[in-house]
Residue, then its C-alpha position, 0 to 999 in steps of 0.5 A: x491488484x492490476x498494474x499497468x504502465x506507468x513512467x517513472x523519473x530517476x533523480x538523484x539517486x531517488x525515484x519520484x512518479x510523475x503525478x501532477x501536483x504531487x498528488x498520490x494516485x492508485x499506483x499502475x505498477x509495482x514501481x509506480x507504487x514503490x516510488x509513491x511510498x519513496x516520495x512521500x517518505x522523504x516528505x515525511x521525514x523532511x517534515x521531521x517524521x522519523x518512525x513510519x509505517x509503511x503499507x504495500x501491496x504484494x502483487x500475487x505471483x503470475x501463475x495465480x488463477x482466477x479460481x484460487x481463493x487465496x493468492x498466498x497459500x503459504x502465508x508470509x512464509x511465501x510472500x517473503x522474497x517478494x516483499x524484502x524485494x519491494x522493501x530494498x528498492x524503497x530503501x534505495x529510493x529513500x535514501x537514495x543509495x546504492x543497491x550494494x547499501x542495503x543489507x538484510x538478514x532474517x529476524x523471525x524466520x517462523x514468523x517471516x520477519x526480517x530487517x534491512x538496513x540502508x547507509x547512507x551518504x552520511x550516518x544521519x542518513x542511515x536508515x533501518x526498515x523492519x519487514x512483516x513485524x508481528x506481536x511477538x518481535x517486540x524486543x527485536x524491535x527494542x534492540x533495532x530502535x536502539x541501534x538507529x537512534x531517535x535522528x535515523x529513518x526507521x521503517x515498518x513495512x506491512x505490520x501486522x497489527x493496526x492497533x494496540x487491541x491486536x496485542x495480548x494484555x500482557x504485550x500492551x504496555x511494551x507496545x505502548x512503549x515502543x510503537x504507540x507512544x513512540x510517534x509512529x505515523x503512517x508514511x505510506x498506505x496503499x490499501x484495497x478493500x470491499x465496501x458494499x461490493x465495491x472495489x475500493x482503493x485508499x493510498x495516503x500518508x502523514x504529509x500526502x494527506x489521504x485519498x479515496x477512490x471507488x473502482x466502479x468497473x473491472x477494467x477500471x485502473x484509475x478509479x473515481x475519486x469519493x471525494x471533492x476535496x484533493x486530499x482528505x486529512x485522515x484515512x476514511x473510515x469504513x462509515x464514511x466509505x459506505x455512506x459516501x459510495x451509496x450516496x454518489x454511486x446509489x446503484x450498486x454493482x449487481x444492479x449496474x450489471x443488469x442495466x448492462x444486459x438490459x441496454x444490450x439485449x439477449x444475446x441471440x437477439x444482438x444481431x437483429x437489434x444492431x444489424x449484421x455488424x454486431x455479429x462481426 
């Protein structure tokens, strides 16, 4: 995941990108993305949404190298510290409070779970925020959702399921209880996936709509969107996500390659074929 610059504006305690018409965009930097999530989770939760899931990235560490397979060889264990980091500064723009308001402490320490909770300027504006939840912390989640209540902000950051087939038989009809039948929605995904060898970016939530964009080139930050519509109203499926690449962007990226090298030539025959200016 690559990050560039991107301003950012305080207000009121919460922090807002400056994106034009409110519309959500592969995030340039870790912050820029951090104040996506904020803003569309106040949106949410203005529009009366009190359970979300929350989806983020973890930048790998700047010591990763172009030949490591897996930017996280610790697994959750090592992503951690990182992550609580990114949770506690969204805490802080959502609810639009002190630092200092934000306390944490570890659920699971083998499974890498923890909770964070942020007051608010009033009880109601409490919220709670549970990092890294797996299969295994269902009755911490029971006794977290009966600390905050139905009118306070609940949080799922990175879970680690996506559906209720990602739980053991015996686990399904407490999930059902307490995730699936509880009217979690999604407040924020930033999500990177392959399709057909391409880079694909999805960002979105329940009140921004959803957004589709293809990183055609290595160097590409912003990406193109794969659709006409401004947002699109659910989260695209792979299907959809292949059919629309092949359909917009038939050529795929071997081949996009290879026109490059054709346009350029062999590169002993630059030169000749540019003048001497090539070789400078």
């Amino acid at each position: 995941m690559r990050f560039s610059t991107l301003l950012v504006l305080c207000c009121s305690g919460n922090v807002y990108a400056l994106l034009p018409g409110g519309l959500l965009r592969v995030p340039a930097s870790p912050d820029a993305m951090i104040a996506d999530a904020a803003r569309a989770i106040v949106a949410a939760r203005d529009a009366g949404h009190r359970r979300l899931v929350v989806r983020i990235v973890v930048p790998p560490l700047d010591t990763l190298r172009p030949e490591d397979l897996d930017p996280w060889p610790g697994g959750l264990a090592q992503q951690y510290p990182y992550a609580l980091d990114l949770a506690r500064q969204l805490l802080v723009a959502a609810v639009g409070c002190a630092p200092s308001k934000v306390r944490d402490s570890v659920l699971s320490a083998e499974d890498a779970c923890g909770l964070l909770l942020a007051e608010g300027a009033s009880p109601t504006e409490d919220a709670a925020c549970i990092l890294f939840p797996g299969t295994d912390q269902l009755e911490q989640l029971a006794q977290t959702e009966a600390m905050v209540g139905d009118k306070r902000l609940m949080l799922l950051v990175n879970p680690q399921w996506r559906r209720e087939s990602d739980f053991a038989p015996n686990q399904r009809p407490r999930a059902r209880e307490l995730l699936f039948g509880r009217g979690y929605e999604v407040g924020y995904a930033f999500d990177e996936l392959a399709c057909r060898g391409e880079d694909v970016k999805l960002v979105g939530g329940v009140s921004a709509g959803w957004r589709a964009f293809v990183m055609l080139e290595d160097s590409d930050d912003v990406g193109r969107l794969l659709h006409d519509e401004q947002t699109l109203a659910e989260r695209p499926s792979y299907e959809w996500l292949e059919t629309t690449i092949n359909t917009r962007h038939p050529a795929p990226r071997w081949s996009r390659r290879l026109n490059d090298v054709d346009a350029m030539g062999p590169a002993f025959m630059r030169g000749m074929q540019g003048g001497a200016d090539d070789d400078k």
